[in-house]
N, C-alpha and C positions, 0 to 999 in steps of 0.2 A: 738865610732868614734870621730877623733879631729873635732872641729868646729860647732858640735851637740848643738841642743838647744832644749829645751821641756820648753814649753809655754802650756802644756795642758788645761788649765783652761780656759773655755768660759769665753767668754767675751759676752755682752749685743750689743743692735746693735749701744746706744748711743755711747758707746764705740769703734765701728770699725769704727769713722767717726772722727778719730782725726786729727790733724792739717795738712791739706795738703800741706801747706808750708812747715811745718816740717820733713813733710813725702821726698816732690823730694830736700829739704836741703840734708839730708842723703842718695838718691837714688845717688844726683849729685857727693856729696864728697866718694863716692864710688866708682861711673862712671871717677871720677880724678886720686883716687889713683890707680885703673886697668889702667889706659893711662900711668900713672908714670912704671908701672910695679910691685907695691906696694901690690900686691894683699892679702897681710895678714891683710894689712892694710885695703881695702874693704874689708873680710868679717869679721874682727872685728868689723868695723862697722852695718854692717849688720845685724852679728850674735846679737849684741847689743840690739838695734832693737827690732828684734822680740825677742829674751828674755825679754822685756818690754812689748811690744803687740804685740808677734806673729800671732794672728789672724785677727787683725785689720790693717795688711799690704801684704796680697796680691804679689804686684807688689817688696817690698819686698824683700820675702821671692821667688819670679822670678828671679832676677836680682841674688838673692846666689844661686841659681840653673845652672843660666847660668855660672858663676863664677868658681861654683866647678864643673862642666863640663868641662869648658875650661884648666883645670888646672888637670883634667885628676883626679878628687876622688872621684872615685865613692861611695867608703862607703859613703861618708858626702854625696853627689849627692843625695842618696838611702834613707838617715836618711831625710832629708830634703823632700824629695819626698814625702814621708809615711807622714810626718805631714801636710805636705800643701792637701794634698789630706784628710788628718782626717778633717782642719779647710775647706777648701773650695772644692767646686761642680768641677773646673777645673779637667780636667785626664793630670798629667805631663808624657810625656812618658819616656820609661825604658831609662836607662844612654846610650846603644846602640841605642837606637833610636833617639836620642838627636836631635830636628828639624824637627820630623816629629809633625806637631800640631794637624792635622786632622781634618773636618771639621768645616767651618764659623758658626756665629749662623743663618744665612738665612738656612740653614740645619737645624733649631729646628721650623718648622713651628709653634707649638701652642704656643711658647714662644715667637717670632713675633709676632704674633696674638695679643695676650695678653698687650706687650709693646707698640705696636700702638695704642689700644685700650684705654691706660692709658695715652696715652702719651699727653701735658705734663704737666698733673698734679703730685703732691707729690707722691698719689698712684704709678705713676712707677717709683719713687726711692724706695718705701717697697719694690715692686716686684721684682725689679733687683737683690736688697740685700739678696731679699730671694732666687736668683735663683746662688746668688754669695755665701753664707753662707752654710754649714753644718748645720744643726741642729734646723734649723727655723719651718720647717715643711712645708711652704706653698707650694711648689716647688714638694713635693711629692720624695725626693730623686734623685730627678733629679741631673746626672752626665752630663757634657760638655766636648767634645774636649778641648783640649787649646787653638787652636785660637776662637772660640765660649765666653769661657772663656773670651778671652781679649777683644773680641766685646762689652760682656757686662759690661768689665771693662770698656770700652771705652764709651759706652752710659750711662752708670752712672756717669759718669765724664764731659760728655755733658749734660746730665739732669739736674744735679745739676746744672750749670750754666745758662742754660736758666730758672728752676725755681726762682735759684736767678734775674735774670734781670726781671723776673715777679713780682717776689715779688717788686722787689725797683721802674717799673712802672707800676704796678696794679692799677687798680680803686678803688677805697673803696668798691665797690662790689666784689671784689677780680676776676675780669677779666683778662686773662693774653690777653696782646694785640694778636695780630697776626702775629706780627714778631717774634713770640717763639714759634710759631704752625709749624709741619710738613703740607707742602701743600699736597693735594690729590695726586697728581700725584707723589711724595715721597715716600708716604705711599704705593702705589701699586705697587711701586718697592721695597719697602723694605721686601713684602711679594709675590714677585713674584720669 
């Protein structure tokens, strides 16, 4: 199928954490050339992309999903399906069902649990990543709806940020202040 990319080869978790400027650079100029109407030209980039580090881009190898959906291929749709679902935990649904995401991750109680529980130290970026990755193990195989999926893309990408603002005002005891903590009353809506 045209537009097909196989990226099979793991990659390490150093490696899925590459440049995120770099990363919505090419999300954006993708998102341009689809507004242009240039759409060969977004999933050239794309496909690019993750033929470089298809594993290490997620959001991605979403964004060619939506693309070749919208453009009506489902072969490519299909081929692209099959791999993202080899590299990550997310369930992309069938090309007919395009939109339906199923459930939030507030649907995955113990992996709630779990992310509050860590939260927000380093530990719950392993944990996310493990619950975002294929092949990690810690996760138990654990599969996610797609929007659960993009919750936890989403708190990994707010983790990361408030660990970094920890890090650059940490005490030398490595304290993260309190303005990077979930307050209680937060937390028992985020598991409620």
């Amino acid at each position: 199928a045209g537009g097909g990319v196989d990226a099979s080869g793991s990659l390490s978790p150093a490696m899925r954490s590459s440049g995120t400027e770099e990363l919505e650079d090419i999300r954006h100029q993708a998102e341009f050339f689809v507004s242009l109407g240039q759409h060969d030209r977004a999933v050239e980039i794309l496909t690019t992309r993750i033929a470089q580090c298809g594993e290490s881009s997620p959001l991605v190898c979403l964004d060619l999903l939506r693309i070749y959906h919208m453009l009506e291929l489902e072969p490519e749709y299909n081929f692209m399906r099959t791999e993202f679902q080899h590299w990550f935990t997310g369930r992309v649904p069938a090309f007919a069902d395009f939109g339906s995401e199923g459930r939030a991750l507030d649907r995955y109680t113990q992996v709630m649990d779990r992310i509050v529980q860590l939260w927000p130290s380093v530990c719950v970026l392993e944990y996310i990543e493990d619950c975002l990755y294929q092949h990690t193990g810690t996760v138990d195989g654990q599969a996610f709806d797609l929007q659960a999926y993009r919750d936890l893309l989403l708190l990994h990408t707010v983790a990361k940020r408030i660990i970094r603002m920890g890090e650059e005002g940490a005490s030398a005891d490595g304290h993260v202040p309190d303005g990077v903590r979930i307050p209680a009353r937060a937390q028992t809506a985020l598991v409620s």
